[in-house]
C-alpha positions as CSV (number, residue, x, y, z in Angstrom):
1,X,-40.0,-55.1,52.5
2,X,-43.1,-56.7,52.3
3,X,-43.6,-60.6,52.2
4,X,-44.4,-60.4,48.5
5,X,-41.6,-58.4,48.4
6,X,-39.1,-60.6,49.7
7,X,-40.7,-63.6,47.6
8,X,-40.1,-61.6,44.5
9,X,-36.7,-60.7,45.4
10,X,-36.0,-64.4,46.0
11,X,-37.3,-65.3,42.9
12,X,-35.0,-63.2,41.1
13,X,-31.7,-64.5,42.6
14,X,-32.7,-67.8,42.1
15,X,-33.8,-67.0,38.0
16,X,-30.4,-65.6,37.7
17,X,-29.3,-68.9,39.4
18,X,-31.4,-70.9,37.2
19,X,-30.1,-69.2,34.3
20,X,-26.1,-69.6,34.8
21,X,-27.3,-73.7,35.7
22,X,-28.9,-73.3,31.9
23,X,-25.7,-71.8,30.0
24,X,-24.0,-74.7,31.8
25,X,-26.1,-77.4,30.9
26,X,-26.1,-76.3,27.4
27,X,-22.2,-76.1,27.5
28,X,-22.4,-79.8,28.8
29,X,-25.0,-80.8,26.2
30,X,-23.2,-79.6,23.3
31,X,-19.7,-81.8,24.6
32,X,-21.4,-84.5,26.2
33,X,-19.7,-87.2,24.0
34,X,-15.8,-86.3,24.9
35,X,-17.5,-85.3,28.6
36,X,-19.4,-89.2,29.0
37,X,-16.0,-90.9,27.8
38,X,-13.8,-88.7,30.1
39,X,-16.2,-89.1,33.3
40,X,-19.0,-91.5,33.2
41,X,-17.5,-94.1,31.1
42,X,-13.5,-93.9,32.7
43,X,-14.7,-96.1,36.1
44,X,-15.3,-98.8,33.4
45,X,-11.6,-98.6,32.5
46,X,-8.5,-100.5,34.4
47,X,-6.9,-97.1,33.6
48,X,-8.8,-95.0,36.1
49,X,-6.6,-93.4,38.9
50,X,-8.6,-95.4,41.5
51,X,-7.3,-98.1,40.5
52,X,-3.9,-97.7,40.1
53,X,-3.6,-96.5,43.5
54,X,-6.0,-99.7,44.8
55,X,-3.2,-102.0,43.0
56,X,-0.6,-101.0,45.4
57,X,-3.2,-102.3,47.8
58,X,-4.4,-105.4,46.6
59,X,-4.1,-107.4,43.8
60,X,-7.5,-107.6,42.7
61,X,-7.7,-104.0,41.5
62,X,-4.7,-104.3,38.8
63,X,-5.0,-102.5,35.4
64,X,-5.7,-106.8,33.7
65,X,-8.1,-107.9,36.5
66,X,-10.2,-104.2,36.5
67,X,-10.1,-105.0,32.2
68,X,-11.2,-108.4,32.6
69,X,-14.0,-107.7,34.9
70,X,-15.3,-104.6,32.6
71,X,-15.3,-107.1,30.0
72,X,-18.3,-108.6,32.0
73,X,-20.5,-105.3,31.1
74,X,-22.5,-104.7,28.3
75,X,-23.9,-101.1,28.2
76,X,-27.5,-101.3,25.9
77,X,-29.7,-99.2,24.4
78,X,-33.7,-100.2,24.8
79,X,-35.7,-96.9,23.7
80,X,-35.5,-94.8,20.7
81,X,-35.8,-91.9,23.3
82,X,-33.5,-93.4,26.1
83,X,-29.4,-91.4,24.8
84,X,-31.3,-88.0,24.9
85,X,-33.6,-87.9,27.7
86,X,-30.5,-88.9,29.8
87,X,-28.4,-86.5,28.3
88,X,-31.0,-84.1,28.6
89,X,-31.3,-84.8,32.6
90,X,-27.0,-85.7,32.5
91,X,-26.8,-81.4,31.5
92,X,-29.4,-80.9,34.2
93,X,-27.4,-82.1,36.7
94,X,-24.0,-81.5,35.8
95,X,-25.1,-78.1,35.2
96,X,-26.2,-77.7,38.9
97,X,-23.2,-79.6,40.4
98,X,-21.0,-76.7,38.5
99,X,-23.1,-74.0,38.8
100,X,-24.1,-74.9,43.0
101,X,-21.0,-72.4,44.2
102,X,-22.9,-69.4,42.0
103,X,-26.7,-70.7,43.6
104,X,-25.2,-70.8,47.3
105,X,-24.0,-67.1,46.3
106,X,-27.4,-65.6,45.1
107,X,-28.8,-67.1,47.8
108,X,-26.7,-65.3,50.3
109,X,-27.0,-61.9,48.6
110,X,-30.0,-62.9,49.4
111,X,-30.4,-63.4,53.1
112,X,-27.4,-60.5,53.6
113,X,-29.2,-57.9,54.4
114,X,-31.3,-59.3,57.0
115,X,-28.4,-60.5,58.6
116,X,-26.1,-58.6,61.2
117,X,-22.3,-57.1,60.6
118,X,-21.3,-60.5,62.8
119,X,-24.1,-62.8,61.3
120,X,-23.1,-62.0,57.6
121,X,-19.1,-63.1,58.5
122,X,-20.3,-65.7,59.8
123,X,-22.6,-67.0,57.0
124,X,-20.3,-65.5,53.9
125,X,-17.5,-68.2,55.6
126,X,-20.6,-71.0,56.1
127,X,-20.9,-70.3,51.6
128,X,-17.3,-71.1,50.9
129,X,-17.2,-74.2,53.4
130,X,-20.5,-75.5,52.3
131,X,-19.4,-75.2,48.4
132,X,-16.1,-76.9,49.6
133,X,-17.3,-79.3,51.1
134,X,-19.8,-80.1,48.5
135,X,-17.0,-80.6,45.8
136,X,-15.2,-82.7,48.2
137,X,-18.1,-85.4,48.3
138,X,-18.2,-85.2,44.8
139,X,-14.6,-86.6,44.0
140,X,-14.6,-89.1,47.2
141,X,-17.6,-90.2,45.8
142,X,-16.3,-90.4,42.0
143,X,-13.3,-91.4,42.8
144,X,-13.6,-94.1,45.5
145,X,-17.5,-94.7,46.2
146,X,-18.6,-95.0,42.7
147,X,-15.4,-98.0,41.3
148,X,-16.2,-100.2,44.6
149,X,-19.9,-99.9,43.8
150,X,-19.5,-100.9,40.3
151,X,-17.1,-103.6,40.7
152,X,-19.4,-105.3,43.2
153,X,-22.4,-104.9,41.2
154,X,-20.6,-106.3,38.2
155,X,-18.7,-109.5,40.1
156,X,-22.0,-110.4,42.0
157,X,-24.2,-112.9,40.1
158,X,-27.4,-115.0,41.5
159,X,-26.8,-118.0,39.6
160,X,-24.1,-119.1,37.0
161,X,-24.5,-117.8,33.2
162,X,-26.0,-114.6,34.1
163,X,-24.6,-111.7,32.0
164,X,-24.5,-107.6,33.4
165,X,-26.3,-106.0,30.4
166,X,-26.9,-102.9,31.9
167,X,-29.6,-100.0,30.6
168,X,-27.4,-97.0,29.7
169,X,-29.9,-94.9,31.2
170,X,-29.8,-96.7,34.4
171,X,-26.3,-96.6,34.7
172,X,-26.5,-93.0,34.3
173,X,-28.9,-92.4,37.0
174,X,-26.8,-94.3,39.5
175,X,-24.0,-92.5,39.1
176,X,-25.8,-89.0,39.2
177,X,-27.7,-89.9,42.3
178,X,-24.4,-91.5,43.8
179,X,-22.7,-88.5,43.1
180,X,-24.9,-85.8,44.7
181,X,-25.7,-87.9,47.6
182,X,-22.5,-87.9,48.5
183,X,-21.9,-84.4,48.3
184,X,-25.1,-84.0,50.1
185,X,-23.4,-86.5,52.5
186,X,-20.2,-84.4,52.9
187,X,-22.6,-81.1,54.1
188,X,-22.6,-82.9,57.7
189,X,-20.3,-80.5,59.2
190,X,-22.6,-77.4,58.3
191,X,-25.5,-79.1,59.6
192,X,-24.3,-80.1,63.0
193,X,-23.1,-76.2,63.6
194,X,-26.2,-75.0,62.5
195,X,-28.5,-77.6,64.3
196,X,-25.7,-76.1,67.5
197,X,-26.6,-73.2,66.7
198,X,-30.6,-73.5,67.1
199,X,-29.6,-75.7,70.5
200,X,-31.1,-78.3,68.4
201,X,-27.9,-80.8,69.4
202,X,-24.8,-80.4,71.3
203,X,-21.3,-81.5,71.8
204,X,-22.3,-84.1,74.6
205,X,-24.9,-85.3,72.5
206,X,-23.2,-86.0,69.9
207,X,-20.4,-88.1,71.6
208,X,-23.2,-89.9,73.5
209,X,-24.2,-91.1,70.6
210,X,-20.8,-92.1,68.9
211,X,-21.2,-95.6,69.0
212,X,-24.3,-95.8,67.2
213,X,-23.3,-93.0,64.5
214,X,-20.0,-95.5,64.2
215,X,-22.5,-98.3,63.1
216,X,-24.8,-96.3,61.1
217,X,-21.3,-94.8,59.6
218,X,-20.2,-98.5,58.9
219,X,-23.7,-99.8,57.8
220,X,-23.6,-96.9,54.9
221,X,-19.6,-97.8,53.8
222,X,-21.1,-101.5,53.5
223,X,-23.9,-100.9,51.2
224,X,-21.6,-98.4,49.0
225,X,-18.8,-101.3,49.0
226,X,-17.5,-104.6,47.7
227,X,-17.5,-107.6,51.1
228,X,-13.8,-106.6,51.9
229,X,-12.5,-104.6,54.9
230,X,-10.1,-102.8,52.9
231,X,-12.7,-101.3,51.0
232,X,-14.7,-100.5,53.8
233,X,-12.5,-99.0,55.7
234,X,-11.7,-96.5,53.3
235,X,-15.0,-95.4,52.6
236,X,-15.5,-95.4,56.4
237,X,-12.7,-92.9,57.2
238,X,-13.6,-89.4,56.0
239,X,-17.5,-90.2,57.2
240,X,-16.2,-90.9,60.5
241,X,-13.7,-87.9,60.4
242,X,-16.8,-85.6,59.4
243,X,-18.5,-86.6,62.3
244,X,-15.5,-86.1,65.2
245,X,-15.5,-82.2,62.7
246,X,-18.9,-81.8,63.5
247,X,-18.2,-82.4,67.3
248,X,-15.4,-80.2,67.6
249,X,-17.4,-77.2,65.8
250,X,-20.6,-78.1,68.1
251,X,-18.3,-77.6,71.1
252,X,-17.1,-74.4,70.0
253,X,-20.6,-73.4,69.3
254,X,-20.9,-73.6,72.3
255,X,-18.1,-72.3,74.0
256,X,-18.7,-69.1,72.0
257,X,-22.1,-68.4,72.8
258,X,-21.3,-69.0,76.5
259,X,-18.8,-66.3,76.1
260,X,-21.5,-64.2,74.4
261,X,-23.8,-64.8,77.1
262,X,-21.2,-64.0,80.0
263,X,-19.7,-60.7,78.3
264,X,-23.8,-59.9,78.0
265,X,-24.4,-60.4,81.4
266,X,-21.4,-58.3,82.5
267,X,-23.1,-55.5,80.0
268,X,-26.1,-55.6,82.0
269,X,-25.1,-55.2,85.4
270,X,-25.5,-52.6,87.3
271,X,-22.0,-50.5,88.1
């Protein structure tokens, strides 16, 4: 096909994507009360599973302490406009985050038949892992990232006296944006073997540089995290065991194409 060609083919897997993200939205739309007291409003709640399991842990976290510290918020209302403009972009979203494993699909019918018999195994495994893996930094950051963040920002004041009364729509916002950068987060993996792939990076590159991905790794679990180690260090652990995945799949990149390029070089010589 021609380059027009290919664009208007491309523009027709992702319509039909579009479309599916639409139905979705609207499904979201139309129960968005029952769905914002299930999921957006739950982390405000000393019932929320997070918590239970952080009680074993510390203290701090128990069902009267998480109660009493909700008690400091105060979600508010300041725009006529404000509820459906967020719902409106809440069914955008959520539509997307449910509808991503159908878009990653149209988009490799897509690039299929450009691809080789090897090539398209390779990438039809690359859709399931990337979906996986985007779902994955979804809950981790619902159900870890997203309590720590809120506790700290509720429990840290400037001065005495101040109160959290929070804009509904901004509370919104963070939690959509925290939510899809951590699944954005969790694509690490796929980006090291396909950057191993181009030759971009490799195996010994990657380990050369653990220390300072270990510091950028504990840098990130900080920001997302109340001042306590615990905390940290469990927001720490899966980043840091995504990047020791991504090591071991750039070194068998790597092994693999050296075998491809020895059995190749056997193919071409002579007798």
């Amino acid at each position: 096909m021609s380059f027009l060609e290919h664009l208007e083919e491309l523009r027709w897997h992702l319509f039909r994507g579009a479309i599916v993200i639409t139905l979705i939205g609207i499904a979201l739309f139309t129960f968005r009360q029952e769905i914002f007291e299930a999921v957006f409003f739950s982390p405000l709640h000393g019932y929320f599973p997070s918590y239970r399991v952080l009680a074993h842990i510390s203290d701090e976290y128990s069902y009267a302490e998480m109660e009493k510290t909700w008690d400091m918020i105060s979600l508010q209302v300041l725009s006529p406009y404000e509820q459906f403009m967020k719902a409106i972009v809440y069914a955008i979203v959520g539509g997307f985050i449910i509808g991503f494993p159908y878009l990653v699909w149209e988009l490799w019918r897509f690039i299929k038949p450009g691809l080789k018999r090897k090539e398209t195994k390779t990438v039809r495994w690359s859709t399931l892992v990337i979906s996986s893996l985007f779902f994955a930094g979804i809950g981790f950051g619902y159900f870890f990232i997203l309590p720590f963040s809120i506790k700290f920002f509720t429990t840290f004041t400037l001065a005495e006296g101040l109160e959290n009364n929070w804009r509904i729509g901004e509370y919104i916002s963070f939690v959509i944006t925290l939510l899809l950068g951590c699944g954005l987060v969790f694509q690490m993996p796929v980006v090291i073997y396909y950057l191993s792939r181009l030759g971009i990076i490799s195996a010994s590159f990657l380990k050369r540089y653990r220390r300072h991905a270990i510091v950028v790794l504990l840098i990130v679990a900080a920001i997302f995290t109340p001042p306590d180690p615990i905390s940290q260090i469990i927001i720490f652990i899966p980043l840091a065991a995504l990047y020791e995945v991504g090591i071991l799949i750039s070194r068998r990149v790597e092994r693999r194409e050296e075998k491809e390029a020895a059995k190749a070089e056997m193919e071409t010589k002579p007798g």
